[in-house]
C-alpha positions as CSV (number, residue, x, y, z in Angstrom):
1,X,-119.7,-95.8,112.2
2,X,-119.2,-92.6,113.9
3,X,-116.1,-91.7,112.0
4,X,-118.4,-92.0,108.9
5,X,-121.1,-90.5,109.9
6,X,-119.0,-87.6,111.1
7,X,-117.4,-87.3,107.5
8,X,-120.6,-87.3,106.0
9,X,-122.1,-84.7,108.1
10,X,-118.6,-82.8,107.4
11,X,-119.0,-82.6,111.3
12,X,-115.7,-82.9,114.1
13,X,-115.0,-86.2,115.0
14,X,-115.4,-86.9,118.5
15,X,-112.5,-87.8,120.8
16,X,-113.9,-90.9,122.4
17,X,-114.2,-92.4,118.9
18,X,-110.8,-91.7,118.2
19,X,-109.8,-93.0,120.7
20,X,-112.3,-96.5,120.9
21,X,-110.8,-96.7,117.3
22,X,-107.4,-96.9,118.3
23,X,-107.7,-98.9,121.3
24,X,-109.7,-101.9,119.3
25,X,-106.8,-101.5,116.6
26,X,-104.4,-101.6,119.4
27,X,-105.7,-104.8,121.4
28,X,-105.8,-106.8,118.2
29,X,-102.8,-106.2,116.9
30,X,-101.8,-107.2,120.6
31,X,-104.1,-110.5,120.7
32,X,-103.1,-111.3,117.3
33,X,-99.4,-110.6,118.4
34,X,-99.7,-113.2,121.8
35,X,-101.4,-115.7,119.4
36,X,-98.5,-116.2,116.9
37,X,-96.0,-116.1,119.7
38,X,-95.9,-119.8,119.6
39,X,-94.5,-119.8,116.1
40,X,-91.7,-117.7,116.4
41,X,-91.1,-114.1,114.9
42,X,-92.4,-115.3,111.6
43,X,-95.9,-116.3,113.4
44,X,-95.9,-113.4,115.7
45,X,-95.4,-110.9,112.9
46,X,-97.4,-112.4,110.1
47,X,-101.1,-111.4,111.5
48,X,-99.7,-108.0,112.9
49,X,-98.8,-107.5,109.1
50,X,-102.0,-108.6,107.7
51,X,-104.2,-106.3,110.2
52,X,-102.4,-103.3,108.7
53,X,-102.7,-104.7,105.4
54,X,-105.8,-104.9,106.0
55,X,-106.6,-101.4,107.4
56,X,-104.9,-99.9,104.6
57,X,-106.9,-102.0,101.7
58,X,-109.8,-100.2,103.7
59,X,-109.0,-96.6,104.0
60,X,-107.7,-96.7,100.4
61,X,-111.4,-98.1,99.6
62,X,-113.1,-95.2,101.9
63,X,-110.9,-92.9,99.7
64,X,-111.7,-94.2,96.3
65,X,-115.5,-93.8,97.5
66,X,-115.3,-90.4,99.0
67,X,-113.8,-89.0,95.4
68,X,-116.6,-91.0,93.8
69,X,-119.0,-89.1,95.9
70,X,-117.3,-85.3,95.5
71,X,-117.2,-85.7,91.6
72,X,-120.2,-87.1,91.4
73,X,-121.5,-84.0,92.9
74,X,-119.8,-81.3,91.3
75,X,-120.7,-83.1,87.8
76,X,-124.9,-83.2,89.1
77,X,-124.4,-79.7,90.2
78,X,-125.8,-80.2,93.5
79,X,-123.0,-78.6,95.6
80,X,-123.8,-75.4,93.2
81,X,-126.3,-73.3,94.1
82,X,-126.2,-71.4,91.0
83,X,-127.0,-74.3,88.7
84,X,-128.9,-76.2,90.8
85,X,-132.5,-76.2,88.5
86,X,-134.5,-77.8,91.6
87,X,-134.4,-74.1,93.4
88,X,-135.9,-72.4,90.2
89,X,-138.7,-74.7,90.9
90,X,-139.0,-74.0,94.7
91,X,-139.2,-70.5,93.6
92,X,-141.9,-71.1,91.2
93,X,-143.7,-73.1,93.5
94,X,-143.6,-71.0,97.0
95,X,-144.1,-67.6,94.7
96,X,-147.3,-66.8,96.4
97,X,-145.7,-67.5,100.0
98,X,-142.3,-65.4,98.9
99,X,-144.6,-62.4,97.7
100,X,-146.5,-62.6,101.0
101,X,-142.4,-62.4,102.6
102,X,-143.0,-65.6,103.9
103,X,-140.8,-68.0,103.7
104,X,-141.5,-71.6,103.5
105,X,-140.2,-74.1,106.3
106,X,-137.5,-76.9,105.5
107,X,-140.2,-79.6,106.1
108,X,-142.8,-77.9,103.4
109,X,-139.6,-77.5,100.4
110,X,-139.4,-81.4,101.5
111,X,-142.8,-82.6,101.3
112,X,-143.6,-80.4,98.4
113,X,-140.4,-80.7,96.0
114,X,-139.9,-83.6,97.1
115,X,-136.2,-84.0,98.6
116,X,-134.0,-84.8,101.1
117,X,-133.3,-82.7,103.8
118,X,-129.2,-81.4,103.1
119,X,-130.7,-80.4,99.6
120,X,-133.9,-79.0,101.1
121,X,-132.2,-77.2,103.5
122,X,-130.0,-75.5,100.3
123,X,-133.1,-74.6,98.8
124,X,-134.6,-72.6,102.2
125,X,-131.0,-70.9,102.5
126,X,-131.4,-69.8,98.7
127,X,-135.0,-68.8,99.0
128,X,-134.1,-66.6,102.2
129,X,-131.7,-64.9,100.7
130,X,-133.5,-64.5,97.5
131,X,-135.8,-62.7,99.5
132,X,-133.7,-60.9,102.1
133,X,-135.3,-62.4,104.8
């Protein structure tokens, strides 16, 4: 969960989680290993097999879903500030603040155009530099 929540925040991804990822995929391949000893090389490499299988089924679903996500965005617009017709509003809207060189906080573009903070927080950084501030 950190590893996602990293990607998603675009953020580095800790060590420690790096390395708890590695040593979980490390002991059961082992356990899994020790289990099919009993059966020979067949039985000892048959759920070794099937965990990387397995791990690769995922990461190849993690990458369909990321490129679902980036074109999603880049056809919506959102990652352009430029055509992004939610900040023409917020300019409309905060007009009397922006004349007064005020600029609105992150939680007022929130409350009052009513969305989430990553876009809201696009919107302040447009407005600022709208204004110069």
């Amino acid at each position: 969960m950190v590893l996602l929540d990293s990607a998603r925040r675009k953020a580095a991804i800790p060590a420690l989680a790096r390395w708890l990822l590695g040593l979980g995929i490390a002991t059961t391949l082992a356990a899994n290993v020790a289990h099919g000893m009993g059966h020979g090389l067949i039985g000892a490499a048959w759920p070794h097999g099937r965990q990387w299988l397995w791990s690769g089924r995922i990461e190849l679903l993690m990458v369909l879903i990321r490129g679902a996500q980036v074109s999603a965005d880049r056809s919506s617009g959102i990652g352009d500030s430029q055509e992004d017709p939610v900040q023409e509003q917020a300019v409309q809207m905060f007009a009397d603040e922006l004349a007064a060189e005020r600029l609105p906080s992150v939680r007022a573009i929130r409350a009052r155009v009513h969305v989430g903070q990553p876009r809201a927080q696009r919107i302040h950084g447009y407005l600022a530099a709208l204004n110069g501030m």
